[in-house]
TORDRENDO-916106 format. One record per atom (N, C-alpha, C, CB): x, y, z; atom name; residue number from 1. Coordinates in steps of 0.02 Angstrom, whole numbers, plus 32768, in hexadecimal, padded with zeros to 4 digits. Glycine has a CB too. Example, Ala and Ser with C-alpha at 12.3 -4.5 7.8 and 13.67 -1.06 7.14 Angstrom:
{pt {8294; 7EE4; 8186}; N; 1}
{pt {8267; 7F1F; 8186}; CA; 1}
{pt {8294; 7F5B; 8186}; C; 1}
{pt {8235; 7F20; 81C4}; CB; 1}
{pt {8282; 7F90; 8162}; N; 2}
{pt {82AC; 7FCB; 8165}; CA; 2}
{pt {8285; 8002; 818A}; C; 2}
{pt {82C0; 7FE2; 811E}; CB; 2}
//
This chain:
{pt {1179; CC21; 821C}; N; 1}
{pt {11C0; CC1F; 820C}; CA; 1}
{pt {11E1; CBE6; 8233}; C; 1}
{pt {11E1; CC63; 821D}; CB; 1}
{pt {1203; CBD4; 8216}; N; 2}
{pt {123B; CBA4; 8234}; CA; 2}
{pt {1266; CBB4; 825A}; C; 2}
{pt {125D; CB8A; 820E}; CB; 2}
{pt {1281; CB7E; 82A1}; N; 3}
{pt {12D1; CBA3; 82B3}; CA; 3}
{pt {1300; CBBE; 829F}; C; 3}
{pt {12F4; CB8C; 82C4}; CB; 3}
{pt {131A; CBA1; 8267}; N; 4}
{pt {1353; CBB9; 8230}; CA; 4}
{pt {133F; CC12; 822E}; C; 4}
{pt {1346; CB88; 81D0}; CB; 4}
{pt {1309; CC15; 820C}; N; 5}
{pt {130A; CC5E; 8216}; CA; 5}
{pt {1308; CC95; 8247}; C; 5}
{pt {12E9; CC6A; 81FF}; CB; 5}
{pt {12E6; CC87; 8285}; N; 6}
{pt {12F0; CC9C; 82D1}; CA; 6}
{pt {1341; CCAF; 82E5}; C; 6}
{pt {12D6; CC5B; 8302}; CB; 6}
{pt {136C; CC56; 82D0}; N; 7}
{pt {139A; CC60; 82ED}; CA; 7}
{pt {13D9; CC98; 82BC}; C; 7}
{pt {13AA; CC17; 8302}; CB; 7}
{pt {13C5; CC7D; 8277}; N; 8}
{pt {13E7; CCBB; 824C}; CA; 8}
{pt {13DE; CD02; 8253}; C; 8}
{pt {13D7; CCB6; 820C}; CB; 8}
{pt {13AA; CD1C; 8264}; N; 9}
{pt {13AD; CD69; 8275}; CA; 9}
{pt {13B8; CD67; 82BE}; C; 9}
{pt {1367; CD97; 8262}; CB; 9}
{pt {13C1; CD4D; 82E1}; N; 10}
{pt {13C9; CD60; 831C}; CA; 10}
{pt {1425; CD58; 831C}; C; 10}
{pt {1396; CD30; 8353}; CB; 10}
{pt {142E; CD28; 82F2}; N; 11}
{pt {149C; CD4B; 82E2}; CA; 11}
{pt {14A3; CD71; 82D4}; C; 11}
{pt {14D6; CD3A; 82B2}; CB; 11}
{pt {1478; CD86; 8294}; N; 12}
{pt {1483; CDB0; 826C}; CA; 12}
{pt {1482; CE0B; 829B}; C; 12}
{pt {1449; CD9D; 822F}; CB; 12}
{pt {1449; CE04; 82C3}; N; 13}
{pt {1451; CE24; 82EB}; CA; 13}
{pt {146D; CE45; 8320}; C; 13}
{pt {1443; CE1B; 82ED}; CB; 13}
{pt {1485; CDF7; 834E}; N; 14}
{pt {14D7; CE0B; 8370}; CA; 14}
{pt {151E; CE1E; 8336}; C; 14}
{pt {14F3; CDB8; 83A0}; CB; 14}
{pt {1515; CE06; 8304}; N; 15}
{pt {155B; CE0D; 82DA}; CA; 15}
{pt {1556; CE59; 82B9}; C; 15}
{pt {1562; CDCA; 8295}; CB; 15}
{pt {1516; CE7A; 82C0}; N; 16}
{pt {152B; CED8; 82A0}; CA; 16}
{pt {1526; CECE; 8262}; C; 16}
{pt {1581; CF02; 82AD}; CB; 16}
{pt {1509; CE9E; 8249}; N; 17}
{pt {14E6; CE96; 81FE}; CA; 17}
{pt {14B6; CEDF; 81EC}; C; 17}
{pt {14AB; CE49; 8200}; CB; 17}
{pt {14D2; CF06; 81A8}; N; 18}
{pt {14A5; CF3B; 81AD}; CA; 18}
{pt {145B; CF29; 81A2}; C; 18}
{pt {14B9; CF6C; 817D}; CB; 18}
{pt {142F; CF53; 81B5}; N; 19}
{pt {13F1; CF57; 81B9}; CA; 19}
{pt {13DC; CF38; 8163}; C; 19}
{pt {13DC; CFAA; 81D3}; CB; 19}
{pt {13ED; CF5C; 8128}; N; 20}
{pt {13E7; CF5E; 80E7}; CA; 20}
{pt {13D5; CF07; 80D7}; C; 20}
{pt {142F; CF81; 80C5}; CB; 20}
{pt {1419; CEE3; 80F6}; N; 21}
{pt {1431; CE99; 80D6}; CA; 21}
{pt {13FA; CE73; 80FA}; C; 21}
{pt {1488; CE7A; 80EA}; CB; 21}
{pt {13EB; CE82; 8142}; N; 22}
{pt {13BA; CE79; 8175}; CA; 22}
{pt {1387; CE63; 814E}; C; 22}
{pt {13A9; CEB5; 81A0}; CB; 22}
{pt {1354; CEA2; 813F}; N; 23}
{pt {1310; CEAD; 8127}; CA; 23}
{pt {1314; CE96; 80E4}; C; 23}
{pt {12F5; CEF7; 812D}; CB; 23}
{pt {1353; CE81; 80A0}; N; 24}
{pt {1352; CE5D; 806B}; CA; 24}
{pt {135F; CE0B; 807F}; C; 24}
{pt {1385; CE7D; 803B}; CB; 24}
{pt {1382; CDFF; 80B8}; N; 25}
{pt {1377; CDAC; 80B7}; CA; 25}
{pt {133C; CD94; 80CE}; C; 25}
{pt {13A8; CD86; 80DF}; CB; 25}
{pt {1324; CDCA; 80FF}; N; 26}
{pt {12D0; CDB3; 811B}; CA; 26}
{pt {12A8; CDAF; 80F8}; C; 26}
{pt {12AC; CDD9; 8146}; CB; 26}
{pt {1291; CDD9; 80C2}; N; 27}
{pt {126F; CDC1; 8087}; CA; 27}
{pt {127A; CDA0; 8053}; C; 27}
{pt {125E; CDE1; 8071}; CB; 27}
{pt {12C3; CD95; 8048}; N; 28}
{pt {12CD; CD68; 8028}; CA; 28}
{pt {12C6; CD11; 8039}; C; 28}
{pt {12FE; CD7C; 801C}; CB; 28}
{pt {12BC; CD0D; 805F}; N; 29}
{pt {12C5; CCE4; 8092}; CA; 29}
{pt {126D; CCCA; 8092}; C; 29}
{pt {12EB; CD10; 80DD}; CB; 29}
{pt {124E; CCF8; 809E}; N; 30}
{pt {1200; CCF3; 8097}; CA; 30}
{pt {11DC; CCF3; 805F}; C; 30}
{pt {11E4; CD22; 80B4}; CB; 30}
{pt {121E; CCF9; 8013}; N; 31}
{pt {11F8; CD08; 7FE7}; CA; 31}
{pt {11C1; CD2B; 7FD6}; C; 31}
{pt {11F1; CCEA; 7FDD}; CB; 31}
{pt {11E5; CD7D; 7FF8}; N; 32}
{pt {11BF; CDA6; 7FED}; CA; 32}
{pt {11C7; CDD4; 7FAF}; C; 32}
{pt {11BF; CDC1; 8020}; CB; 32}
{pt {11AC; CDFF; 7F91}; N; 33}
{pt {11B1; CE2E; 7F50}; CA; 33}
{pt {11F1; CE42; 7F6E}; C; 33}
{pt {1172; CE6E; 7F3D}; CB; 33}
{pt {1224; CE50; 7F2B}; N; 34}
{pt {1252; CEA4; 7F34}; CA; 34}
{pt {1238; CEDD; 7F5C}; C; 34}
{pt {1258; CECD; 7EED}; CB; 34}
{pt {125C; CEFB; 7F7B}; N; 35}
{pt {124D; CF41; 7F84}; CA; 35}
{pt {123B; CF71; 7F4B}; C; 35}
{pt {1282; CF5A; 7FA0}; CB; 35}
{pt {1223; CFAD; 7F35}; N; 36}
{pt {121B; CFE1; 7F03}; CA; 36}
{pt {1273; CFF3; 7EF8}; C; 36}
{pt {11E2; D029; 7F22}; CB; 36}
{pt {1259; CFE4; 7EBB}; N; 37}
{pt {12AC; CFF3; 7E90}; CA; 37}
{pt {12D2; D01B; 7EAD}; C; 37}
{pt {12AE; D016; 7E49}; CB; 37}
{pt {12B7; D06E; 7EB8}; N; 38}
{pt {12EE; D092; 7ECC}; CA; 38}
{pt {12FE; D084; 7F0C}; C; 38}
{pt {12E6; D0D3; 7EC4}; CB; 38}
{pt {12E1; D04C; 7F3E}; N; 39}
{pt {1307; D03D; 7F73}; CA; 39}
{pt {1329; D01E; 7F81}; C; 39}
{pt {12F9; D036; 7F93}; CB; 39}
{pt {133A; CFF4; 7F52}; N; 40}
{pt {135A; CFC1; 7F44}; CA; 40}
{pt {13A5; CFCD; 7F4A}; C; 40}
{pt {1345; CFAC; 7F08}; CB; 40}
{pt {13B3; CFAF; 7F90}; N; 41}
{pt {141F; CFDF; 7F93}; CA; 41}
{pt {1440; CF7D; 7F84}; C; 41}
{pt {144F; D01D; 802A}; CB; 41}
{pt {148B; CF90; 7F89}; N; 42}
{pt {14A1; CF4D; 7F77}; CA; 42}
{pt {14A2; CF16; 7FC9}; C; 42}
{pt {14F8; CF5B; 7F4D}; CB; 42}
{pt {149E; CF40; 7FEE}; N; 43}
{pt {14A3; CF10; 8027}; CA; 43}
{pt {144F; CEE5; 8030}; C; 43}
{pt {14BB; CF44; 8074}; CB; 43}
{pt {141A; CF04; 802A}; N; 44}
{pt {13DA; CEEA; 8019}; CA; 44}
{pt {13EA; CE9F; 7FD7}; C; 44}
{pt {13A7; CF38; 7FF6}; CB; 44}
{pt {13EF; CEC7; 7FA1}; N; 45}
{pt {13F0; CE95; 7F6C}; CA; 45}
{pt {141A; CE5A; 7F88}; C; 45}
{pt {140F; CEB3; 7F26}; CB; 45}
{pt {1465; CE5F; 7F97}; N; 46}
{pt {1478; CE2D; 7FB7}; CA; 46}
{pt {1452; CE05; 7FE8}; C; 46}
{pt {14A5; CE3E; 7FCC}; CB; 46}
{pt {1446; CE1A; 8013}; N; 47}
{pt {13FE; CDFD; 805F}; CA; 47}
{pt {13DE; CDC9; 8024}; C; 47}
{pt {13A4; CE59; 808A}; CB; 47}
{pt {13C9; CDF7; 7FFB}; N; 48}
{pt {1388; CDD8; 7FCC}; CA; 48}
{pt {138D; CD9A; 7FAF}; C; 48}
{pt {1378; CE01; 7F8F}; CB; 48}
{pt {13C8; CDA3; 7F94}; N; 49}
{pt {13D8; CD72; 7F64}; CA; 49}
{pt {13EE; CD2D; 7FA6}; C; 49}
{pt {1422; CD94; 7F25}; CB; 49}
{pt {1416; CD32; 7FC6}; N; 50}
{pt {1433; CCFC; 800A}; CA; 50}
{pt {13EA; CCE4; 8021}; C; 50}
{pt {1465; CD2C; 805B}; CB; 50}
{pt {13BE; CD12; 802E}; N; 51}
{pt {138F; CCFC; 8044}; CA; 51}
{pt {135E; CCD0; 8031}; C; 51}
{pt {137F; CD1D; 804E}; CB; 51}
{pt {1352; CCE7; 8006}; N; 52}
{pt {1332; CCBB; 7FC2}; CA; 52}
{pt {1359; CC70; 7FC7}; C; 52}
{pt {1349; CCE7; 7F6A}; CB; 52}
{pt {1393; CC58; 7FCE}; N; 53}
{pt {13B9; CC36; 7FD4}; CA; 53}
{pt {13C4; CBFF; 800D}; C; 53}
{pt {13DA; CC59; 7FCB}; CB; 53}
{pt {13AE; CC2C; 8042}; N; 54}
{pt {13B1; CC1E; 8077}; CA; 54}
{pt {13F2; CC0E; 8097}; C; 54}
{pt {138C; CBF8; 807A}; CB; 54}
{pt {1420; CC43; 8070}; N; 55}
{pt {1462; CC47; 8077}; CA; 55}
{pt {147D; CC82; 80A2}; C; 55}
{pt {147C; CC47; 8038}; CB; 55}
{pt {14AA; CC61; 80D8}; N; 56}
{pt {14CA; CCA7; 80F7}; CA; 56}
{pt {151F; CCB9; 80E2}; C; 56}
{pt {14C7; CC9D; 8154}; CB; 56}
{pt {1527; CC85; 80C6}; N; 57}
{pt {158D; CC99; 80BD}; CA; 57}
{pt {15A2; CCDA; 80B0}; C; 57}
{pt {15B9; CC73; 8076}; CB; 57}
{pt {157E; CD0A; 809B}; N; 58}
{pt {158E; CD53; 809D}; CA; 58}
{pt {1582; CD7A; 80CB}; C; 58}
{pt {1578; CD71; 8073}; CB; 58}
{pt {1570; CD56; 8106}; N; 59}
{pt {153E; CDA3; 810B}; CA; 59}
{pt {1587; CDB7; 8145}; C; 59}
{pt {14C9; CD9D; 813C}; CB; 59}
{pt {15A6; CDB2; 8148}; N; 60}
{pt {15EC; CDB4; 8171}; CA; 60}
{pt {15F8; CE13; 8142}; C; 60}
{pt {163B; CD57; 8155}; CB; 60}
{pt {15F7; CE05; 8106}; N; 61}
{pt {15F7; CE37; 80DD}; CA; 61}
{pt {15DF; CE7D; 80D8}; C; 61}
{pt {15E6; CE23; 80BC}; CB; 61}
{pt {15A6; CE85; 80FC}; N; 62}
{pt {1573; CEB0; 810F}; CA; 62}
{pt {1575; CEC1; 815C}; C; 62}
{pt {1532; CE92; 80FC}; CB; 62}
{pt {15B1; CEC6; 8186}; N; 63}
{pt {15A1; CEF3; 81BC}; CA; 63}
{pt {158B; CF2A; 81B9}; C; 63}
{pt {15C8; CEFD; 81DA}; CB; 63}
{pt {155F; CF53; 81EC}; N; 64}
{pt {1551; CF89; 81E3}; CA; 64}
{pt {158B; CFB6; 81F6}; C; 64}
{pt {151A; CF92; 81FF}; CB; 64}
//
């Protein structure tokens, strides 16, 4: 992994980002599979999708 990502969860971390948006930008991010459908909540999908992106401008959105 790269810095960028070290240093993004480790804000995301001090900032009370819920766990959900957490564990969907990290795999998104890694281009990892979806989660199983029925786990799928909207703060994940969001993570997912930013992540994939390698975008954070939301995640302000997702305190826990």
């Amino acid at each position: 992994m790269d810095q960028a990502y070290y240093d993004t969860v480790s804000k995301m971390e001090n900032d009370g980002i819920s766990a959900d948006y957490m564990d969907g930008w990290m795999s998104g991010y890694m281009q990892n599979p979806l989660r199983e459908e029925q786990r799928i909540t909207d703060a994940y999908q969001a993570g997912y999708d930013n992540g994939t992106e390698k975008n954070t401008d939301s995640m302000g959105d997702h305190k826990a």
